[in-house]
Legacy VTK file of the C-alpha trace (Angstrom):
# vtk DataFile Version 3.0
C-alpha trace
ASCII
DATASET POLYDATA
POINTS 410 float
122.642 -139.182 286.884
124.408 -135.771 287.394
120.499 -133.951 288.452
121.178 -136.965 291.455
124.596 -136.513 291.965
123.841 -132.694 292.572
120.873 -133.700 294.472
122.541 -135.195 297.352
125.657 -132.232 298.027
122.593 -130.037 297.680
121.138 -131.815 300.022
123.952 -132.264 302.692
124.587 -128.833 302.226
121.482 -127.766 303.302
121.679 -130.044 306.016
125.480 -128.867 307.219
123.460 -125.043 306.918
120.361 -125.877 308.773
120.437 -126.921 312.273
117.363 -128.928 311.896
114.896 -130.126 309.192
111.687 -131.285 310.127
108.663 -132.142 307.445
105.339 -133.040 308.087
103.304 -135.099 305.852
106.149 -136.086 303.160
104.510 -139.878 303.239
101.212 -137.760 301.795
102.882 -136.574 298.953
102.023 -138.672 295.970
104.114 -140.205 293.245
103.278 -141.045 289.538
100.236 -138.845 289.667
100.364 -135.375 288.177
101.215 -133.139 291.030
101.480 -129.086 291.230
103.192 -128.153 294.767
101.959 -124.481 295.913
104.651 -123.243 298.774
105.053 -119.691 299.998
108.105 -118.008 299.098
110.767 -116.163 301.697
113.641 -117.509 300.922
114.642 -117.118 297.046
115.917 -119.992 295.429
117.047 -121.776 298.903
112.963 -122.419 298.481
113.032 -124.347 296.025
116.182 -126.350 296.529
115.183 -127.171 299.947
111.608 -128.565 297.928
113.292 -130.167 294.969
116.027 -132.140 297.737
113.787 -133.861 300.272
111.511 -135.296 297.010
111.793 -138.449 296.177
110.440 -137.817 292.638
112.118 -135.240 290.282
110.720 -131.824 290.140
110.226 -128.956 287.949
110.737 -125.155 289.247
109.583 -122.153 288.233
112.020 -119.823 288.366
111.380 -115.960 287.493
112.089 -115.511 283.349
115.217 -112.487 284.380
117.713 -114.988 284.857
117.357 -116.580 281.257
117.989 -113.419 279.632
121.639 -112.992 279.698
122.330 -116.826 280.465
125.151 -118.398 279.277
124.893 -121.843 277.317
126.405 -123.493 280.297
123.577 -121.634 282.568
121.068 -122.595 280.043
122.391 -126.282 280.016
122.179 -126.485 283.577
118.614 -124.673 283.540
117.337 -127.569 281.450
119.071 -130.250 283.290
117.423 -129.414 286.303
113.704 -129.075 285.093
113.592 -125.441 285.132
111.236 -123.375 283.110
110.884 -119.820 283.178
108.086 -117.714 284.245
107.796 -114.107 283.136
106.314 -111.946 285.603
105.111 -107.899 284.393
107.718 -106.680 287.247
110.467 -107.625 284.680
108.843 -106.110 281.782
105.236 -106.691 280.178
106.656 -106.685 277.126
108.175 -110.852 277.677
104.334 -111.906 279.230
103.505 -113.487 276.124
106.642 -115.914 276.263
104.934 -117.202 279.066
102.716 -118.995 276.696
105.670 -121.332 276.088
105.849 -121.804 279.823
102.591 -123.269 280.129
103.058 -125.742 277.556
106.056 -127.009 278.452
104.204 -127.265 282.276
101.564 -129.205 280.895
103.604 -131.577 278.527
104.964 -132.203 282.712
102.154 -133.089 283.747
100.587 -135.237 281.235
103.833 -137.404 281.966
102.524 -137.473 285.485
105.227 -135.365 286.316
105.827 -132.749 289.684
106.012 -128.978 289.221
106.390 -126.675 291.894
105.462 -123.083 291.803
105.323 -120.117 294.155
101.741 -118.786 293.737
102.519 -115.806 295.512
104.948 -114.820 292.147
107.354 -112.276 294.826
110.092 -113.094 297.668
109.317 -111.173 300.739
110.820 -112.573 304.060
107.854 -111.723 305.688
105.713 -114.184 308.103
102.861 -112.984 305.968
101.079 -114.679 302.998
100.773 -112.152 299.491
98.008 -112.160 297.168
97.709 -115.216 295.416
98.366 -114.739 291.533
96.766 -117.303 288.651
99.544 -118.378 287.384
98.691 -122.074 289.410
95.544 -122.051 288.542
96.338 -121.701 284.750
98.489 -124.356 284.674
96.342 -126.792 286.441
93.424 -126.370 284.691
94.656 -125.511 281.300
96.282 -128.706 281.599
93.605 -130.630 281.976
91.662 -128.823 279.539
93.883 -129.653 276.752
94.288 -133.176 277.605
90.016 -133.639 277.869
90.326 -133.043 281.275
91.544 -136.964 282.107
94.881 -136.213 284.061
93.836 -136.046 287.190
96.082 -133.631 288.911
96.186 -133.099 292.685
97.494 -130.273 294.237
99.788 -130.277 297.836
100.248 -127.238 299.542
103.393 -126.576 302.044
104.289 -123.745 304.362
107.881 -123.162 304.328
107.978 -122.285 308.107
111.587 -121.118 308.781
112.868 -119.890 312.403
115.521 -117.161 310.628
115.292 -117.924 306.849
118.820 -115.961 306.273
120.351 -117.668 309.735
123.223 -120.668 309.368
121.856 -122.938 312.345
118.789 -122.042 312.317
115.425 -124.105 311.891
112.902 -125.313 309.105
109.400 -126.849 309.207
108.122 -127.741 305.937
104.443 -128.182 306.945
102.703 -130.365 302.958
99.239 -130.998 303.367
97.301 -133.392 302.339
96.415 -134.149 298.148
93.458 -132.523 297.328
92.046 -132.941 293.157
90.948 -130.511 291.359
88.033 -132.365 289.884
85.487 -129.888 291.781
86.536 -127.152 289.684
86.481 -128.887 286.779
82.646 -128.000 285.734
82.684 -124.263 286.406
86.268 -123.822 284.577
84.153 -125.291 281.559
81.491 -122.800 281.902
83.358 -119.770 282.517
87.769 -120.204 282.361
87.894 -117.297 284.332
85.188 -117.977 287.006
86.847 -121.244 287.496
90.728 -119.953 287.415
89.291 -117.111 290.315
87.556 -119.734 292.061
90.632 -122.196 291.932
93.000 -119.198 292.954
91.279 -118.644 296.000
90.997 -121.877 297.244
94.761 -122.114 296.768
95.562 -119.338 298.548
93.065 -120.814 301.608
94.595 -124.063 301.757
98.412 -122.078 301.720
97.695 -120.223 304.488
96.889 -123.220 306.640
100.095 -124.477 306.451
101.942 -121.324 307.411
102.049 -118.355 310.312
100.258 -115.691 308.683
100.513 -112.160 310.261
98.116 -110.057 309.012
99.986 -106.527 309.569
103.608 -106.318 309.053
103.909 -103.916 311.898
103.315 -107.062 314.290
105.847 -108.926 312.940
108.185 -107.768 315.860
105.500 -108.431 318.310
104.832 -111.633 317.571
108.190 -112.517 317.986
108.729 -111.086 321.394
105.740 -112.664 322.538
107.200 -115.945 321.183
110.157 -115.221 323.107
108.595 -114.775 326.812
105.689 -117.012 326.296
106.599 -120.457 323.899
108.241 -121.926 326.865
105.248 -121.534 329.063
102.923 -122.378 325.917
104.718 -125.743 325.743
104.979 -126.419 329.183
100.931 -125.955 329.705
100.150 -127.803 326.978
102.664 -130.636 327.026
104.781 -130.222 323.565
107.994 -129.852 323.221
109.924 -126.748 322.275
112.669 -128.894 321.001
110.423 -130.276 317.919
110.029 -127.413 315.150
106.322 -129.156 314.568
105.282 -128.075 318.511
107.068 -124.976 317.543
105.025 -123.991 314.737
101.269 -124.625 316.543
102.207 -122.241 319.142
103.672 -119.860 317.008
100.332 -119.991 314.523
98.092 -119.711 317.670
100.037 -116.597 319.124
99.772 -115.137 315.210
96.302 -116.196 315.202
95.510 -114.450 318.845
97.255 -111.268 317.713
95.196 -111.196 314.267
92.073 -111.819 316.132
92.659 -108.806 318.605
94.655 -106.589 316.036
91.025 -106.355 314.861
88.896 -106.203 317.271
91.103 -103.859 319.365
93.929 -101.899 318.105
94.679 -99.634 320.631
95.353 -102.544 323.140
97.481 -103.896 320.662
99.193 -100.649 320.901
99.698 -100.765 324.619
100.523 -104.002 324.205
103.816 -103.406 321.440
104.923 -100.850 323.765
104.898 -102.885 326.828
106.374 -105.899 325.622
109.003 -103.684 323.212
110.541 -101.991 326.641
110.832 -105.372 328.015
112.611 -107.126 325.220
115.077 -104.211 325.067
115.753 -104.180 328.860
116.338 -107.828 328.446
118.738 -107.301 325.421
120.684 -104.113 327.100
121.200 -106.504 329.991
122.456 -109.552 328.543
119.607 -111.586 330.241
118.038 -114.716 328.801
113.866 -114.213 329.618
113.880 -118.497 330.194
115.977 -117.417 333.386
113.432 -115.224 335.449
111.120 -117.876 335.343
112.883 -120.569 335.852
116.720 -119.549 337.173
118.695 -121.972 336.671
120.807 -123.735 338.884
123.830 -123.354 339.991
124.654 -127.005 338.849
123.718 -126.627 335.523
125.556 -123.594 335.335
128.700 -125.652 335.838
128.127 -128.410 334.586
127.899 -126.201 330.795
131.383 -124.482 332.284
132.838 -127.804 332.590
131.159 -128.914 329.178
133.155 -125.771 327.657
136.228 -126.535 329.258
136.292 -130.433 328.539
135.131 -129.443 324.654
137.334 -126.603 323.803
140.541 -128.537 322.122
137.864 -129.867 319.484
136.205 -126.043 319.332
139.877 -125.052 318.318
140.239 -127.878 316.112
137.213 -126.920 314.429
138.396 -123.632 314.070
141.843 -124.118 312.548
140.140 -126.479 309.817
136.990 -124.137 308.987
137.778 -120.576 309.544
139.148 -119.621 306.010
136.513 -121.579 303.763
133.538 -120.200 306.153
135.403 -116.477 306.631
135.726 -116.596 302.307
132.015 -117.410 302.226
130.980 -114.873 304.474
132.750 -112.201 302.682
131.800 -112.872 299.227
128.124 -113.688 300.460
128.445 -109.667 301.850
129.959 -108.609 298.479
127.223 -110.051 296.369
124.105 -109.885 298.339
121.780 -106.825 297.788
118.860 -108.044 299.716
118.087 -110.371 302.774
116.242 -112.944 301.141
118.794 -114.143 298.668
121.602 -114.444 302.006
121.078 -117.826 303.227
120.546 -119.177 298.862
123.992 -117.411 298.015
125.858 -118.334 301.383
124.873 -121.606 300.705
125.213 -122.425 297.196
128.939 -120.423 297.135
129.863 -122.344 299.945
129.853 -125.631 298.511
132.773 -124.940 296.238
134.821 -123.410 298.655
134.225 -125.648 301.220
134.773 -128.807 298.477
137.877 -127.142 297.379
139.211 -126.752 301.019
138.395 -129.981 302.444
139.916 -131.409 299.399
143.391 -129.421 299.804
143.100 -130.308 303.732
142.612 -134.059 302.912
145.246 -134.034 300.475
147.822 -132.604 303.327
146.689 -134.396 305.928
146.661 -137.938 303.511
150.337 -136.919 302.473
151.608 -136.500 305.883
150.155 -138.789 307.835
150.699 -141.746 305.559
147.372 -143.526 307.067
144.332 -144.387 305.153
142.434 -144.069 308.443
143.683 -141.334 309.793
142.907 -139.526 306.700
138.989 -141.170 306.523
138.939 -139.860 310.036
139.666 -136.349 309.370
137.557 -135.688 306.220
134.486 -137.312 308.794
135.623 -134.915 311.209
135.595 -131.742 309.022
131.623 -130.639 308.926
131.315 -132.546 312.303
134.110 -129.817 313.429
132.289 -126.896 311.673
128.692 -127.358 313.007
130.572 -128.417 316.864
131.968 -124.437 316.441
128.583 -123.184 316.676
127.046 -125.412 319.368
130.284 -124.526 321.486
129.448 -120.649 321.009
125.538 -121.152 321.551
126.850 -122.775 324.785
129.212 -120.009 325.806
126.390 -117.347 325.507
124.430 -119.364 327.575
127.059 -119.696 329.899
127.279 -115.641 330.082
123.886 -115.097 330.396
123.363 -118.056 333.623
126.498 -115.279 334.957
123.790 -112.323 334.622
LINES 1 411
410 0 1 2 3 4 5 6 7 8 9 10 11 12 13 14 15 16 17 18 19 20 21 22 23 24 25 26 27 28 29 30 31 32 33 34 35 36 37 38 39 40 41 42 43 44 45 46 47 48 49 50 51 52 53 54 55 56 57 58 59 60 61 62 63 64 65 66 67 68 69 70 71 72 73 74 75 76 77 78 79 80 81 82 83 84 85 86 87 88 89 90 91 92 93 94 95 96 97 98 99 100 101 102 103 104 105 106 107 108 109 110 111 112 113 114 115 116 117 118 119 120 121 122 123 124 125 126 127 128 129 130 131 132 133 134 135 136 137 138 139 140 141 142 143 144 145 146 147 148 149 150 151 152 153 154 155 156 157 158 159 160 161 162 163 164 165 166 167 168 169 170 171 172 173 174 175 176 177 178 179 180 181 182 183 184 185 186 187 188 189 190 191 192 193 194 195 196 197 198 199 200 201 202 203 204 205 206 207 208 209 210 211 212 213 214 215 216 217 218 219 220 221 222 223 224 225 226 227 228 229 230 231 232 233 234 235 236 237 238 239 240 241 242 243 244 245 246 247 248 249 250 251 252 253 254 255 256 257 258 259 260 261 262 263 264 265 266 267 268 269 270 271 272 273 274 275 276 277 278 279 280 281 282 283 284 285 286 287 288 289 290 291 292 293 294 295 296 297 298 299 300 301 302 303 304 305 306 307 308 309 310 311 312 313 314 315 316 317 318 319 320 321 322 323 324 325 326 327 328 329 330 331 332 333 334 335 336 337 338 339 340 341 342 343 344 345 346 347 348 349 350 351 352 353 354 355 356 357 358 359 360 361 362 363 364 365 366 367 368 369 370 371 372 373 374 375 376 377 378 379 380 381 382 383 384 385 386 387 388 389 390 391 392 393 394 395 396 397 398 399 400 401 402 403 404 405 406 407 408 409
């Protein structure tokens, strides 16, 4: 009961952080089979939360082994509770490798039960738009599970690209791109021959099936590029082909194709590619030094529209205030401590999040309590704690608007 309970204010607050939340395939993902989900991994823990959330079965994690060292017995409690089992990776010493052992057990007892374990294959958190070498840890599990149960499970792996717009941005976008089941019955034979021939071969098929479901840069250094090209040219992209820019799905094909194109002539061509960065790099700054949105030199827009977002603003702005009163010292309280605590980028968005939810709780809960005292109204006070995380996420649209609004002035 309380790994549900958790469940769903994990899950609305990953919805109240996320603008939107789109997932392809979820009806694909099977239930009371043995199941290993391969994902790659950006985002520390927010990974896995967002994974273990939008399941309908219960899932294990495999969480690095450094935060069971020093755990308390309430951390180690809640570990447990929530199907967590450490892996030890040689970054955190070689010397705890062997307790890994353990691990694998315990992930196979899992899946005999016909049970759902998730793992990150690529074993490191890298907000990168890039997949890392795949390590065996998947394959291991997999395989020496079915070898110690006569090879009679039957487990299928799913593979899903965590495909985020900003992975540390509140409001931003997710597609969580699953595939379809595939067995593992084809490497069955040559894992019997030869473990490791048949953990390599398993491995790499992994890691060809991941990057399928993800935009995979090859080069780091066209990380940037990429995204300025997605920037002048996804509108157009959509437009030709007839998809949508509003559906993170639509989204993600042009983004993979413009990765895909830049791969392709990365290789074949580098110097162009060059040429290319250095163009496109002096236009995106011109257009940042001048305030001006690139959607607008193609298609200005009118000078309807233009009002009809001032008069939006105008009409709105009593409930942007009101949303600013009620949210401004739980959200300023996350920020700061979020800034306090956080070393690196990829852990932002998991620690904003997951400190947020008691402040915020604690907040709306004093607010609800004043607001229930003085108003005397049961409805009134139903009203207002509806209103709250309406009020928060209106905040944002209203400023996304107003930037708008000063760029159709440019």
């Amino acid at each position: 009961m309380t790994y549900h309970i958790v469940k769903h204010i994990i899950k609305i607050a990953i919805r109240c952080y996320y603008r939107k939340i789109e997932i392809r395939n979820r009806h694909k993902i099977p239930i009371d089979t043995p199941l290993l989900i391969s994902a790659n991994h950006t985002n520390a823990f927010m990974d896995s939360l967002i994974l273990g959330v939008f399941l309908k079965q219960k899932m294990t994690s495999l969480p690095r082994g450094d935060i069971f060292f020093s755990a308390s017995l309430i951390k180690k409690w809640f570990f447990n509770k929530f199907e967590m089992i450490p892996v030890y990776r040689a970054i955190e010493g070689t010397q705890y490798l062997h307790k890994n052992k353990a691990t694998f057990i315990r992930c196979h007892e899992v899946l005999a039960k016909k049970g759902t374990i998730q793992i990150f294959p690529e074993a490191i958190c890298i907000q990168e738009r890039r997949m890392k070498p795949m390590k065996k840890g998947a394959a291991r599990i997999v395989l020496g599970a079915e070898g110690s149960h006569n090879f009679t499970l039957g487990t299928q792996l799913i593979f899903v690209g965590m495909n985020y717009e900003k992975p540390w941005k509140f409001n931003s976008g997710i597609f969580l791109n699953y595939s379809r089941p595939y067995p593992i019955s084809k490497f069955i034979n040559t894992y019997k021959e030869n473990e490791t021939a048949g953990i390599n071969e398993l491995t790499k098929f992994i890691g060809e099936k991941l990057k399928q479901q993800m935009v995979h840069i090859n080069d780091r250094s066209l990380e940037h590029l990429v995204e300025i090209i997605e920037l002048v040219y996804t509108d157009h992209l959509a437009q030709e082909y007839g998809l949508s820019v509003d559906k993170m799905e639509h989204k993600f094909l042009i983004s993979k194709e413009i990765a895909n194109g830049i791969n392709y002539f990365h290789a074949q061509n580098p110097e162009e590619i060059g040429k290319l960065k250095a163009i496109l790099h002096h236009y995106y700054e011109k257009l940042k030094s001048d305030g001006i949105v690139d959607g607008f030199i193609a298609y200005p827009p009118f000078k309807k529209e233009y009002y009809l977002h001032l008069l939006f603003s105008t009409v709105t702005f009593p409930f942007y205030l009101y949303g600013m009163i009620n949210n401004f010292i739980p959200a300023k309280i996350t920020a700061f401590s979020t800034y306090k605590v956080v070393k690196t980028i990829e852990f932002y968005s998991s620690v904003a999040m997951v400190s947020g939810i008691p402040v915020f709780l604690f907040f709306y809960l004093l607010q609800t309590l004043i607001v229930g005292i003085l108003s005397h109204s049961f409805v009134i006070t139903i009203a207002y704690v509806i209103l709250l995380p309406l009020s928060g996420k209106f905040v944002f649209l209203y400023l996304q608007k107003w930037s708008r609004i000063n760029a159709m002035r440019t």
